[in-house]
N, C-alpha and C positions, 0 to 999 in steps of 0.2 A: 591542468585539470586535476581536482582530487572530488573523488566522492563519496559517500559514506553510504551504503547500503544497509538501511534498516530491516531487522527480520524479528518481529515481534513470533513469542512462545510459546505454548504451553500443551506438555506432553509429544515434544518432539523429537524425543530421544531415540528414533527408527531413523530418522531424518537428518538431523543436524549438523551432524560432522559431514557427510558425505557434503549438504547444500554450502556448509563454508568453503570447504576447502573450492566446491564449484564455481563458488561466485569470486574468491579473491584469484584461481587461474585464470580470469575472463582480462584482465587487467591488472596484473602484478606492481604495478609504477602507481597506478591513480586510483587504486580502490582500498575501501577500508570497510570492514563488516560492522554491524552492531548490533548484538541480540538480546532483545529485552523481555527474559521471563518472567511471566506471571506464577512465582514459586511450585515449579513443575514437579508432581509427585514423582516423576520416570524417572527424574535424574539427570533431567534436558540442560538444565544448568553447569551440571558438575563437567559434563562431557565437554562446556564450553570453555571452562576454566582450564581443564588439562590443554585444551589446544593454546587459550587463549595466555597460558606459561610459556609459551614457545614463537608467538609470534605475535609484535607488537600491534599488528595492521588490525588484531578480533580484540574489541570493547564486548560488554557486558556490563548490566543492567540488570541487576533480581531484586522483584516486587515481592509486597509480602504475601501476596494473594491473589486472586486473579481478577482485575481492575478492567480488564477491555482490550480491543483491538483500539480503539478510539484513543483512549489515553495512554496504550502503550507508543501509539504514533506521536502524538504531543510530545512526551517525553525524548523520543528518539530525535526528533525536531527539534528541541532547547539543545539537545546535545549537541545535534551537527553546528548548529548557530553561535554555540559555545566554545566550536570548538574549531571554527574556522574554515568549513568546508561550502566549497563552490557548488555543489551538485548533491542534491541528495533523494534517493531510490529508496523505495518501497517494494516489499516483495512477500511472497510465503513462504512460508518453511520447508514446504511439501512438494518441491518440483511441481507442481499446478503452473508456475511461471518459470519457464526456462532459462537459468542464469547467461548461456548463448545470445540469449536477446540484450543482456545488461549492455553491450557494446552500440546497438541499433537504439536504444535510449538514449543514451549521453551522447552521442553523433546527430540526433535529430535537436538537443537539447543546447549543441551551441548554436540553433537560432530560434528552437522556442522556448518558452516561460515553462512550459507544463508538459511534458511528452508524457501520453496515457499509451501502454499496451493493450491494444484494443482486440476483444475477441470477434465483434462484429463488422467491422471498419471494409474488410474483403468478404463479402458472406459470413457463413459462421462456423468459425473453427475452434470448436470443441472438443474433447476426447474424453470417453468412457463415461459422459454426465447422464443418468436417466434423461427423459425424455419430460419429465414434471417438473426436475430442476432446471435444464435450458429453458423452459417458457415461461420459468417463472424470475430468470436472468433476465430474460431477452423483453419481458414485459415489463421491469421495476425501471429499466432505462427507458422504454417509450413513454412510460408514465411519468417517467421524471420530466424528458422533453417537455412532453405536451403541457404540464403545472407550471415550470419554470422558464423554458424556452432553451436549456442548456443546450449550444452546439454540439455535442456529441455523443457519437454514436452510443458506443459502452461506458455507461454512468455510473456503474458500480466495479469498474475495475478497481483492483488493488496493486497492479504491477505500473509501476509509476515514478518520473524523473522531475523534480523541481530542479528550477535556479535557485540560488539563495534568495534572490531579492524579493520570490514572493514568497517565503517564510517569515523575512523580515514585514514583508507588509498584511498581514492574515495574523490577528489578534488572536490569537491560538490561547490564550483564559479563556475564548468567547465559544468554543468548539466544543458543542455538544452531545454528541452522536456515537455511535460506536458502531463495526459491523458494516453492512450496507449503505448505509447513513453516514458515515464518513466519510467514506468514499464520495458520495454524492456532494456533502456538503464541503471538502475541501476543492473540489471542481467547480463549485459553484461559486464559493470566496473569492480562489483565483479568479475565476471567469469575469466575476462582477465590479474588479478591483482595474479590469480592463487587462490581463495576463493572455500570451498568445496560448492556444491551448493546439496541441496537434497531437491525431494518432497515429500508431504504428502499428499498421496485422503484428499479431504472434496467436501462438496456439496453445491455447488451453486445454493441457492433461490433467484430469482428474487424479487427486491423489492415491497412490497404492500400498501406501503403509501410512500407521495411525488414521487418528478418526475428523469426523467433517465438525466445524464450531457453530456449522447452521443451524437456525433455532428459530420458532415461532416469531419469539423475543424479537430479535432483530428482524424479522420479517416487517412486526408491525411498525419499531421503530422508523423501518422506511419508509413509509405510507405515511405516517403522517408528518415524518419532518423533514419530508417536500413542502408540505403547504405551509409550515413554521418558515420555513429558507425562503420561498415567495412573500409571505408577509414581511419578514424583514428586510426584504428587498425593498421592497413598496412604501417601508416605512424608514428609510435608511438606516439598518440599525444593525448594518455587517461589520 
């Protein structure tokens, strides 16, 4: 098994060295990091660079600007595919996803297509989120259900384990979304391509250093590109 853990950036310089060094102790033999910033004013970059002189397992990726959670995925995605890895993870920068869990991913992932860390899958295990922001989580995934038909529970997670084989098969030029929206529509690609999809509880900690990239913006982007994901369901044009 080798996997590449992608951890897209920007102003995550409270975070990032602690979140590497976390994720590659989880599995020192089959893991490899990759962080793709969005040209971070803090200095999130440079911090990667020092470690990433010391140890060939951490790649890096600096954009010239800040381009998306969407196409910093895409990006991370050509690379694993390019570069020859089995398994490739999704995650934040901000301990919001527990690197602990990377191992309870890739265990569920040699026998399904898509292992999602699901916050709602066992009730709902969240931590430190207002009480506007959980309902407003917990209602973008019903919403999505009920448009699209998606099997599962938590439609907007971002802690998340591909096989290669559906990277290879998900037209990722065709990926349009960013944010919320990504999440949703990379679940629904797989899902629609006929990919096994399975979740896994884990707990979601609200971050405690740096700031949140939630926005209006992507709010509305998810709203409506569920019903764009449904039309071209309908119209075969995934």
């Amino acid at each position: 098994m080798n996997a590449l853990v992608i951890i897209p950036t920007y102003n995550e310089a409270q975070n990032i060295e602690r979140m590497i060094i976390s994720v590659l102790n989880q599995n020192p033999f089959a893991l490899e990091v990759l962080i793709i910033d969005d040209h971070s004013p803090d200095g999130t970059a440079e911090i990667v660079k020092k470690l990433k002189a010391k140890d060939p397992r951490i790649h890096l990726i600096e954009r010239a600007r800040k381009l998306g959670l969407g196409t910093a995925y895409v990006a991370g995605f050509r690379y694993a595919l390019g570069n020859d890895f089995n398994y490739v993870l999704e995650m934040d920068a901000d301990f919001s996803h527990d690197p602990k869990d990377i191992n309870t991913l890739l265990e569920a992932a040699e026998t399904y297509d898509v292992v999602i860390g699901s916050r709602y899958i066992q009730g709902v295990n969240v931590v430190n989120w207002p009480l506007s922001r959980l309902l407003l989580s917990m209602g973008a995934s019903l919403y999505t259900r009920i448009i699209t038909g998606l099997p599962v529970r938590d439609c907007t997670s971002g802690f998340k384990c591909y096989r290669r084989k559906v990277l290879e098969s998900i037209k990722l030029d065709r990926i349009e979304s960013d944010g919320y929206s990504f999440q949703i529509e990379m679940k629904f690609r797989a899902w629609k391509k006929g990919f096994s999809l399975y979740e896994v509880p884990i707990i979601f900690t609200d971050r405690v250093a740096g700031s949140s990239k939630m926005s209006k913006r992507i709010v509305r982007e998810a709203i409506w590109m569920v019903w764009k994901l449904k039309f071209h369901s309908l119209f075969r044009r995934l």
